[in-house]
C-alpha positions in Angstrom: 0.0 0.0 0.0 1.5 3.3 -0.9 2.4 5.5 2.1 0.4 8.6 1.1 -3.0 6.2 1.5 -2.0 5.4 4.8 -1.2 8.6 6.0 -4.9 9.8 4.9 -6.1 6.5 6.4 -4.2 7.3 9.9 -5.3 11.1 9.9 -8.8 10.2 8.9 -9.2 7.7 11.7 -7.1 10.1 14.5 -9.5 12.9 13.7 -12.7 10.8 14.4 -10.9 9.9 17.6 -10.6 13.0 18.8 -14.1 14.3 17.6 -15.4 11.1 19.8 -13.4 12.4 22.5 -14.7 15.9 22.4 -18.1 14.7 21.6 -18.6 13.1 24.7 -17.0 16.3 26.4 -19.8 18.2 25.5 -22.1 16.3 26.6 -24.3 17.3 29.6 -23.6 16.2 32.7 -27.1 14.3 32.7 -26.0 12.9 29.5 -23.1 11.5 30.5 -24.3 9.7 33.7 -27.0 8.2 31.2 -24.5 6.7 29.3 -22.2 5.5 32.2 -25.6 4.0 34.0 -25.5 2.0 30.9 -22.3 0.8 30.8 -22.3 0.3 34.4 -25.6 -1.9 33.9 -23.6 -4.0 31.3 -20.3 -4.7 32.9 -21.7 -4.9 36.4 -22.5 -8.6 35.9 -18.8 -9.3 34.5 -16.7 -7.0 36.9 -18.9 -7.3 40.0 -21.5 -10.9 40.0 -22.3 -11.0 43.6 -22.9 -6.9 43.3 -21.1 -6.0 46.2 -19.2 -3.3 45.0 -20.9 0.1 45.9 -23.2 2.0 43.2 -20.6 4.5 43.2 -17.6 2.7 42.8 -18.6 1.0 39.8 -19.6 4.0 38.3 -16.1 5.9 38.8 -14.0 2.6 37.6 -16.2 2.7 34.4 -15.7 6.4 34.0 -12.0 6.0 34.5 -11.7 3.0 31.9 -13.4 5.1 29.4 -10.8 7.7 29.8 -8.5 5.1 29.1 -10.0 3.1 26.7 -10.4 6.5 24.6 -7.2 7.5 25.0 -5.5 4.5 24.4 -7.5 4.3 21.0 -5.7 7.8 20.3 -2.6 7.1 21.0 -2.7 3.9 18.9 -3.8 5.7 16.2 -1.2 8.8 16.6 1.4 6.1 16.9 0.0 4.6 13.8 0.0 8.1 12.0 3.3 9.4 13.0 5.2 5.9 11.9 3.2 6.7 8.4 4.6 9.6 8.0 7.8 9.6 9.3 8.7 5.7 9.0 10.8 4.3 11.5 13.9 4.9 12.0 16.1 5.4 15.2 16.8 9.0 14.1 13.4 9.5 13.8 12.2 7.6 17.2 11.7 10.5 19.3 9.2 11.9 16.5 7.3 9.0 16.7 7.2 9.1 20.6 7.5 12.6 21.4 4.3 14.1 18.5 1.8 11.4 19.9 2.6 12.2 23.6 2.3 16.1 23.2 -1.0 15.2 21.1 -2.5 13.5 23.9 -1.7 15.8 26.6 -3.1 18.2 24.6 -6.1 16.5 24.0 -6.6 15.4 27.7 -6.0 19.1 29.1 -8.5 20.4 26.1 -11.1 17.6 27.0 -11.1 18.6 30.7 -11.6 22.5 29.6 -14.4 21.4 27.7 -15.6 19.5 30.2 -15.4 22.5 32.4 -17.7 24.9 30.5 -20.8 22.3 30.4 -21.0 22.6 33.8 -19.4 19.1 34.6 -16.3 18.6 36.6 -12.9 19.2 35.4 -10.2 17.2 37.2 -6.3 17.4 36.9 -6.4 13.7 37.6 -8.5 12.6 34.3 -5.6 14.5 32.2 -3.1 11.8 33.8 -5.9 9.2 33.6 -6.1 10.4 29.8 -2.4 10.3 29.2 -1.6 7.1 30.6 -4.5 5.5 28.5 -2.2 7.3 25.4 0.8 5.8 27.0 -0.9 2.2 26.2 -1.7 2.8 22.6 1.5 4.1 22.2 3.5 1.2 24.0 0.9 -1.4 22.1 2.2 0.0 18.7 5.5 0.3 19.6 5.6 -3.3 21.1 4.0 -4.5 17.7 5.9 -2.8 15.8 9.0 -4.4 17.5 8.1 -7.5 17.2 7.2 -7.4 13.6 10.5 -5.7 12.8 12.1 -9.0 14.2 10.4 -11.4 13.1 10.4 -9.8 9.1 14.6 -9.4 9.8 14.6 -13.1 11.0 13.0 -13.9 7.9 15.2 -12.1 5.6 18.3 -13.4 7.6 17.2 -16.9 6.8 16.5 -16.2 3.5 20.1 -14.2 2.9 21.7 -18.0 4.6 23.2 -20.3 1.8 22.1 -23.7 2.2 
């Protein structure tokens, strides 16, 4: 696939990452308890079968896992876009780490100001929350990426090997 597709493919894909993200900042705060009572109605019976874990609880692990699941989606997909465009190359390593972690700073500090002008709570916390969540998409490409790069150079190396 030509690299000019995948960068569109990448940027297209980042973008409606970070519209999801900012979408679900503006919600209202009765909006966004909705859809936590929701999710917390799904995963109760998987995370908690004997429901003994408070009401409240659940619901702050769940709003805490979607930071992270959200963020982690980002920061696979930065990841994704920045080896696209820049390739990977040990010159070029810090691009590929140091872009997607300003990104999702970026993103988690602007989510939380968002958050903060429709009247829901803004916390300092959920831009760490947010960031580590980007930490695991990153470190998930990375680690691929690694091991892909192995493998392929085992494969040439056996190849290249007279028999």
């Amino acid at each position: 696939m030509k690299r000019w597709i995948l960068i569109i493919i990448f940027s297209i894909l980042t973008a409606l990452t970070i519209a999801y993200i900012f979408s679900n900042s503006y919600a209202s705060s009765e909006q966004s308890n909705e859809q936590s009572d929701i999710v917390v109605e799904v995963v109760r019976p998987i995370i908690d079968p004997k429901a003994t874990m408070p009401e409240e609880t659940l619901d702050v692990v769940v709003r805490k896992a979607a930071h992270v699941i959200e963020f982690a989606l980002l920061g696979t997909m930065l990841s994704l876009l920045c080896l696209s465009i820049f390739r990977f190359s040990w010159k070029d390593a810090l691009k590929n780490i140091f872009i997607p972690l300003f990104v999702i700073l970026l993103i988690g500090v602007t989510d939380e100001y968002i958050q903060s002008l429709n009247d829901r709570s803004s916390m300092i916390e959920d831009v760490f929350i947010d960031f580590s969540g980007g930490i695991i998409g990153l470190v998930f490409v990375s680690a691929t990426f690694a091991v892909v790069r192995l493998i392929s150079s085992a494969r040439r190396k056996r190849k290249a090997k007279p028999t």
